[in-house]
C-alpha positions as a printed Julia matrix, in Angstrom:
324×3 Matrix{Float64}:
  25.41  -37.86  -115.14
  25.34  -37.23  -111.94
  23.09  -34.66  -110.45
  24.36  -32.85  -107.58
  22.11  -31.62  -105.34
  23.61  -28.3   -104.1
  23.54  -27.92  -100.31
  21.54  -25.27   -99.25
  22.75  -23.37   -96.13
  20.05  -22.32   -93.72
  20.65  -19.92   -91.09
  20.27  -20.99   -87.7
  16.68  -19.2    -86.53
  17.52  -17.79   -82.98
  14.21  -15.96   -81.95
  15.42  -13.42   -78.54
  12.94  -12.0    -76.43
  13.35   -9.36   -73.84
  11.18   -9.66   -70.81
  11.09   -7.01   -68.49
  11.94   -7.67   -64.77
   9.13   -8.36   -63.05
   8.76   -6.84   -59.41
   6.8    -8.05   -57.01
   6.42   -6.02   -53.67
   4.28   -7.5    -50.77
   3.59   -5.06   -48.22
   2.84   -6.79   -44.07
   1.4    -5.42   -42.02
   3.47   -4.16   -39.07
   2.64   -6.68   -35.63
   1.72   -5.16   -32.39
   2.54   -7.38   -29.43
   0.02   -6.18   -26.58
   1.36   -7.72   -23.24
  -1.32   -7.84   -20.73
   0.03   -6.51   -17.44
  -2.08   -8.93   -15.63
  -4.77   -7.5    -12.98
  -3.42   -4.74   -10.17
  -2.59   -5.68    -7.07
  -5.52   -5.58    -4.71
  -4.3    -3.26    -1.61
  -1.67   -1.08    -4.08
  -3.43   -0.69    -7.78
  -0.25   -1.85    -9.53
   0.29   -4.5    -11.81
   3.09   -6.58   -12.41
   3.75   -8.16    -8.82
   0.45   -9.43    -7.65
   0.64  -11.99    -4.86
  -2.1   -14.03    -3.74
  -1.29  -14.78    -0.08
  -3.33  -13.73     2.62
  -3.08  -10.43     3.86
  -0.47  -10.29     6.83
  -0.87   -7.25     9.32
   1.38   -6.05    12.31
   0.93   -3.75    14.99
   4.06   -1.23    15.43
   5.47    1.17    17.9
   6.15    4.84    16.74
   7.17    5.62    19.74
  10.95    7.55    19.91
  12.3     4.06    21.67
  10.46    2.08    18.99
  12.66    3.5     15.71
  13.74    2.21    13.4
  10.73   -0.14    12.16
  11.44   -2.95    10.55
   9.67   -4.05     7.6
   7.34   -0.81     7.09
   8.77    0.04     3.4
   7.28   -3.32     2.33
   4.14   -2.67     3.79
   1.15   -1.85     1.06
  -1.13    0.07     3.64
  -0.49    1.74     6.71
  -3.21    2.92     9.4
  -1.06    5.28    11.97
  -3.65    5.46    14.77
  -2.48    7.71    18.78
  -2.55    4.93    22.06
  -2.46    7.14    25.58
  -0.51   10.06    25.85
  -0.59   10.28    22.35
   1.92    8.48    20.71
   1.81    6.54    17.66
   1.55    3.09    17.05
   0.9     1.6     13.44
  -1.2    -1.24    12.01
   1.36   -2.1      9.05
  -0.8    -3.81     6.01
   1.28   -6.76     4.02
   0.0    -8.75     0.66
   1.41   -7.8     -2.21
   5.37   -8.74    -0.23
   5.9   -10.34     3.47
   9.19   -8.71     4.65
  11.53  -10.74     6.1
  11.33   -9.32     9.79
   8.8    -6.5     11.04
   8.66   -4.92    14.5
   8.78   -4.23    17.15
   5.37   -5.13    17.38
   3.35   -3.51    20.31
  -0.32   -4.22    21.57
  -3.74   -4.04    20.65
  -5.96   -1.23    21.49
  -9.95   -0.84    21.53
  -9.77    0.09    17.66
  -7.52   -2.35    16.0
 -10.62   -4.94    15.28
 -12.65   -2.94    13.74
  -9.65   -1.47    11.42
  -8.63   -4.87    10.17
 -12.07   -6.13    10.08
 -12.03   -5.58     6.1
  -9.04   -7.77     5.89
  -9.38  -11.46     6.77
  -6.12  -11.22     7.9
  -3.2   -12.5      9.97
  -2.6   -10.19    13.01
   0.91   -9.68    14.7
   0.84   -8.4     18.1
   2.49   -8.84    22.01
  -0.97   -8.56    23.48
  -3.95   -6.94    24.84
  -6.98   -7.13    26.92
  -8.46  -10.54    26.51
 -11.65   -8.79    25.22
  -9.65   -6.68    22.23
  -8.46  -10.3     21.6
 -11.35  -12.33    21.54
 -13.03   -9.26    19.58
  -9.65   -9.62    16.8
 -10.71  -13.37    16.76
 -14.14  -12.64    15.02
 -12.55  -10.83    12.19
  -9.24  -12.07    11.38
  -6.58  -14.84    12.84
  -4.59  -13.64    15.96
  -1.26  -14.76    15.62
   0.03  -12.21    18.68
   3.11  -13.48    20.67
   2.72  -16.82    22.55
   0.04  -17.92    19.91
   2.6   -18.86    17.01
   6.35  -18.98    17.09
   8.48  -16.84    15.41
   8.98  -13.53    17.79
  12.44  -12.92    19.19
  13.63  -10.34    20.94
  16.37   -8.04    19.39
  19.53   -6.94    20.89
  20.65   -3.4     21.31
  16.46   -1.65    22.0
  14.94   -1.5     25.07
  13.19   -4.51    26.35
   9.66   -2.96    25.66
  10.72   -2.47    22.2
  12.4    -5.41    21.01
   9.9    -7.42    19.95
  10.54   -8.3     16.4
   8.88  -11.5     14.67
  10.29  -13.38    11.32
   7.7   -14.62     8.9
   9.05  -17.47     7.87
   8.21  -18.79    10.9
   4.73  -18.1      9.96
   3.06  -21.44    10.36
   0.71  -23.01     7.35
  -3.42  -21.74     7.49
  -6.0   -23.15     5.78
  -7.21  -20.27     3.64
  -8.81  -20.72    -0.07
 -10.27  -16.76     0.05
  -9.54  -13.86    -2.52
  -7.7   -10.79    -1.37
 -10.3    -7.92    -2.0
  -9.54   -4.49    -3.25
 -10.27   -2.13    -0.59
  -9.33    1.28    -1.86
 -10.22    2.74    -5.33
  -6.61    3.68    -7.52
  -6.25    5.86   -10.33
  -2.92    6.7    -12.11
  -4.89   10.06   -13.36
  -4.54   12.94   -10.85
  -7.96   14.1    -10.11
  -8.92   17.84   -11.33
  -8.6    20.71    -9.16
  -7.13   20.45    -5.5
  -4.38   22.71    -3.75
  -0.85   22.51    -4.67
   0.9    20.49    -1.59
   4.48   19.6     -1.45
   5.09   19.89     2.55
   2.42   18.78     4.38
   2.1    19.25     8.26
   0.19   16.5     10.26
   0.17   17.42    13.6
  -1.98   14.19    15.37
  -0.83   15.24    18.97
   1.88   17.17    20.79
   3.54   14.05    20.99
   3.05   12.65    17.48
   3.77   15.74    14.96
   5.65   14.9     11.38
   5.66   16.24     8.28
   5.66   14.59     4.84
   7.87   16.03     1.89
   6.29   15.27    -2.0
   9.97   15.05    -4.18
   9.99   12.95    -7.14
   6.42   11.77    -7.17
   6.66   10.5     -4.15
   6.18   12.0     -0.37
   8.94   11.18     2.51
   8.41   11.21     5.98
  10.28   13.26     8.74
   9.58   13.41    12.6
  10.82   15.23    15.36
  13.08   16.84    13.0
  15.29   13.91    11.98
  14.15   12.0      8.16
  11.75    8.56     9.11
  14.0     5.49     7.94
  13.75    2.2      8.42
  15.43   -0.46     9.85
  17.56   -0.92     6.77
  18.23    2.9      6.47
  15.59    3.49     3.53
  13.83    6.62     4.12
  10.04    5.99     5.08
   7.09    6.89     1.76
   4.79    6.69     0.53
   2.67    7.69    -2.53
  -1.19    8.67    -1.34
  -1.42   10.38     2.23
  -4.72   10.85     3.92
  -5.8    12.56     6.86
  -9.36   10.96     8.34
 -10.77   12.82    11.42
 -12.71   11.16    13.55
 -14.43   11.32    17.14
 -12.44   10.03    20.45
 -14.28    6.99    22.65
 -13.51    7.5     26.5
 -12.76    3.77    27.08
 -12.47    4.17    30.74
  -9.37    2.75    31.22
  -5.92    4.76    31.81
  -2.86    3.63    31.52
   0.11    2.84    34.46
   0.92    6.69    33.92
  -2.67    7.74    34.19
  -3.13    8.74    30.54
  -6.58    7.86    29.34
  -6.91    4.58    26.59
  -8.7     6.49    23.9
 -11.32    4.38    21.1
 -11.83    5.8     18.11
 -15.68    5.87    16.14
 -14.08    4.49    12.79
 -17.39    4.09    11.06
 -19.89    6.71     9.35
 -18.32    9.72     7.81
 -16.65   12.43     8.77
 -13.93   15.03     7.19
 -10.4    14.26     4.95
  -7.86   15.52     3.21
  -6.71   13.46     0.52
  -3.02   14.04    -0.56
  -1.6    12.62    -3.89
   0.55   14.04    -6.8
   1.46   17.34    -4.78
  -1.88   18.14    -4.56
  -4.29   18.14    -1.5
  -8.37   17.31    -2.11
 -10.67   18.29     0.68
 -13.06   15.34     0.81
 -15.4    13.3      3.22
 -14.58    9.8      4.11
 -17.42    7.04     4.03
 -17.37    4.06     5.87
 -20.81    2.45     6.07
 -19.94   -1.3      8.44
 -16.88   -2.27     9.47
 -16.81   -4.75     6.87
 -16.11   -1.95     4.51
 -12.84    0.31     4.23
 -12.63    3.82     3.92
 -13.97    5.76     0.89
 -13.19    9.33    -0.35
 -15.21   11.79    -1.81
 -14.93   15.63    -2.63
 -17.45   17.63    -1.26
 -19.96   16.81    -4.43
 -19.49   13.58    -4.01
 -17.05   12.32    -6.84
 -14.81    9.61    -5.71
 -11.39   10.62    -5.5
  -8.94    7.94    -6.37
  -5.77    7.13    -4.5
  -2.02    7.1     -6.32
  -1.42    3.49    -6.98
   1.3     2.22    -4.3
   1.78    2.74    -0.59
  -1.15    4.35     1.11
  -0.43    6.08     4.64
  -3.89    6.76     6.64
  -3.7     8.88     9.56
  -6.82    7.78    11.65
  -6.52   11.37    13.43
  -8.71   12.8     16.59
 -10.72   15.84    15.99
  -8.1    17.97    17.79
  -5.41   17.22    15.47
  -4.7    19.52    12.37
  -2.93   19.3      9.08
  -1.76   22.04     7.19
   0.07   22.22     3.57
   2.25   24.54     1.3
């Protein structure tokens, strides 16, 4: 006999198990990039096109005959100081950019060192008496015409105004110094101070202009026709200041007979400081001629310039300003 072992059938065992999904969310944290706009420019208070290179100044006609300057719309300062018979001549104040050409460059007068004293500076000029020079020579480098080469005279002005000098011709100087901020910037419009959109400076009969504030910025204008430069740009600038200060007799008169005037450029005396479309009535300090110009209001609170092109008008006690 034969036992038969019945088969057996066993189920397969399937064992199914539902997981549910399993969501992970990770959460980072959004990145800020801060770009540091590097340090402001020492003679303008913006950042973002800060030059090291030695301050370059010129000294520029205003006279009718002498328009249109070259080069002034690149200039970071400008000191607009009267000569005899009251006309205007301007010490033009380059770092931050060297223009390509400025002029026509004019002489020195009694004043000039002690403006540029602050400066270490290169000075353009087509002379002066040898003791304004030697005096310029104790403050900053003299690099007036027949001292360096690089002026040329320019066809289609008058002979007396065609001096015009290129600066890439400026020759090489040892100089390992730090340009150092002279004038106190604020982006912040100070509190207070008159609303002033057309401003009257009137330094002499012979030197009267007006500046217009439009798009946060103020344009010149003089004997009625718009300022513009050489390349047709009208003339700005964004902080104007009036300084008054008291008139030197020098002695000396010109061919004409018009009296040389000097200027007392140190101590204090009255301002009005223009910026934003407003006007501040303020006191300018000026301890040494190794210092700048400061400004105060009247209790003594600094009051910041604009940050950009600053346009100083080193003005004699008779001259006036008025604003609307």
């Amino acid at each position: 006999m034969t036992l038969t072992t019945p088969s057996v059938l066993v189920p397969d065992s399937t064992t199914t198990t539902t997981v549910p999904p399993t969501t992970t969310t990770t959460t980072v944290p959004a990145t800020t990039t801060t770009i540091d706009p590097g340090p402001p420019a020492p003679l303008t208070g913006l950042t973002g096109d800060v030059s090291d290179q030695r301050v370059l100044i010129a000294k520029l006609s205003n006279a009718a005959k002498g328009r249109p300057q070259a080069g002034i719309n690149e200039a970071d300062l400008v000191m607009e100081i009267l000569v005899e018979g009251g006309v205007g001549r301007w010490l033009a104040v380059f770092q931050t950019t060297y223009p390509a050409t400025v002029g026509p460059v004019r002489s020195l007068r009694e004043v000039d060192p002690r403006l540029v004293a602050p400066f270490d500076a290169r000075v353009l000029s087509s002379g002066g008496q040898w003791s304004i020079r030697v005096a310029l020579g104790e403050v900053a480098v003299d690099e007036g015409d027949g001292r360096i080469d690089g002026y040329r005279r320019e066809s289609g002005r008058e002979y007396v105004y065609s001096l015009m000098y290129d600066t890439e011709n400026l020759p090489e100087v040892e100089w390992d110094g730090e340009v150092a901020p002279v004038l106190d910037f604020d982006i912040s419009t100070p509190a207070g101070g008159d609303d002033a959109t057309e401003i009257e400076v009137r330094m002499s009969a012979r030197n009267d202009l007006t500046w217009t504030f439009d798009h946060g910025r103020y344009f010149r204008a003089q004997d009625g026709e718009e300022s513009l430069d050489a390349d047709g740009l009208h003339i700005s600038a964004d902080s104007v200041v009036v300084v008054w200060v008291e008139t030197i007799d020098t002695g000396r008169v010109d061919a004409a007979g018009s009296a040389v005037p000097d200027y007392e450029v140190t101590g204090s005396g009255e301002a009005i400081v223009f910026r934003d479309g407003k006007a501040f009535t303020a006191r300018w300090q000026r301890p040494q001629e190794a210092d700048f110009f400061s400004f105060a209001d009247l209790n003594g609170n600094q009051i910041p310039l604009s940050p950009g092109r600053t346009w100083l008008h080193i003005t004699p006690l008779s001259g006036r300003v008025s604003w609307s």
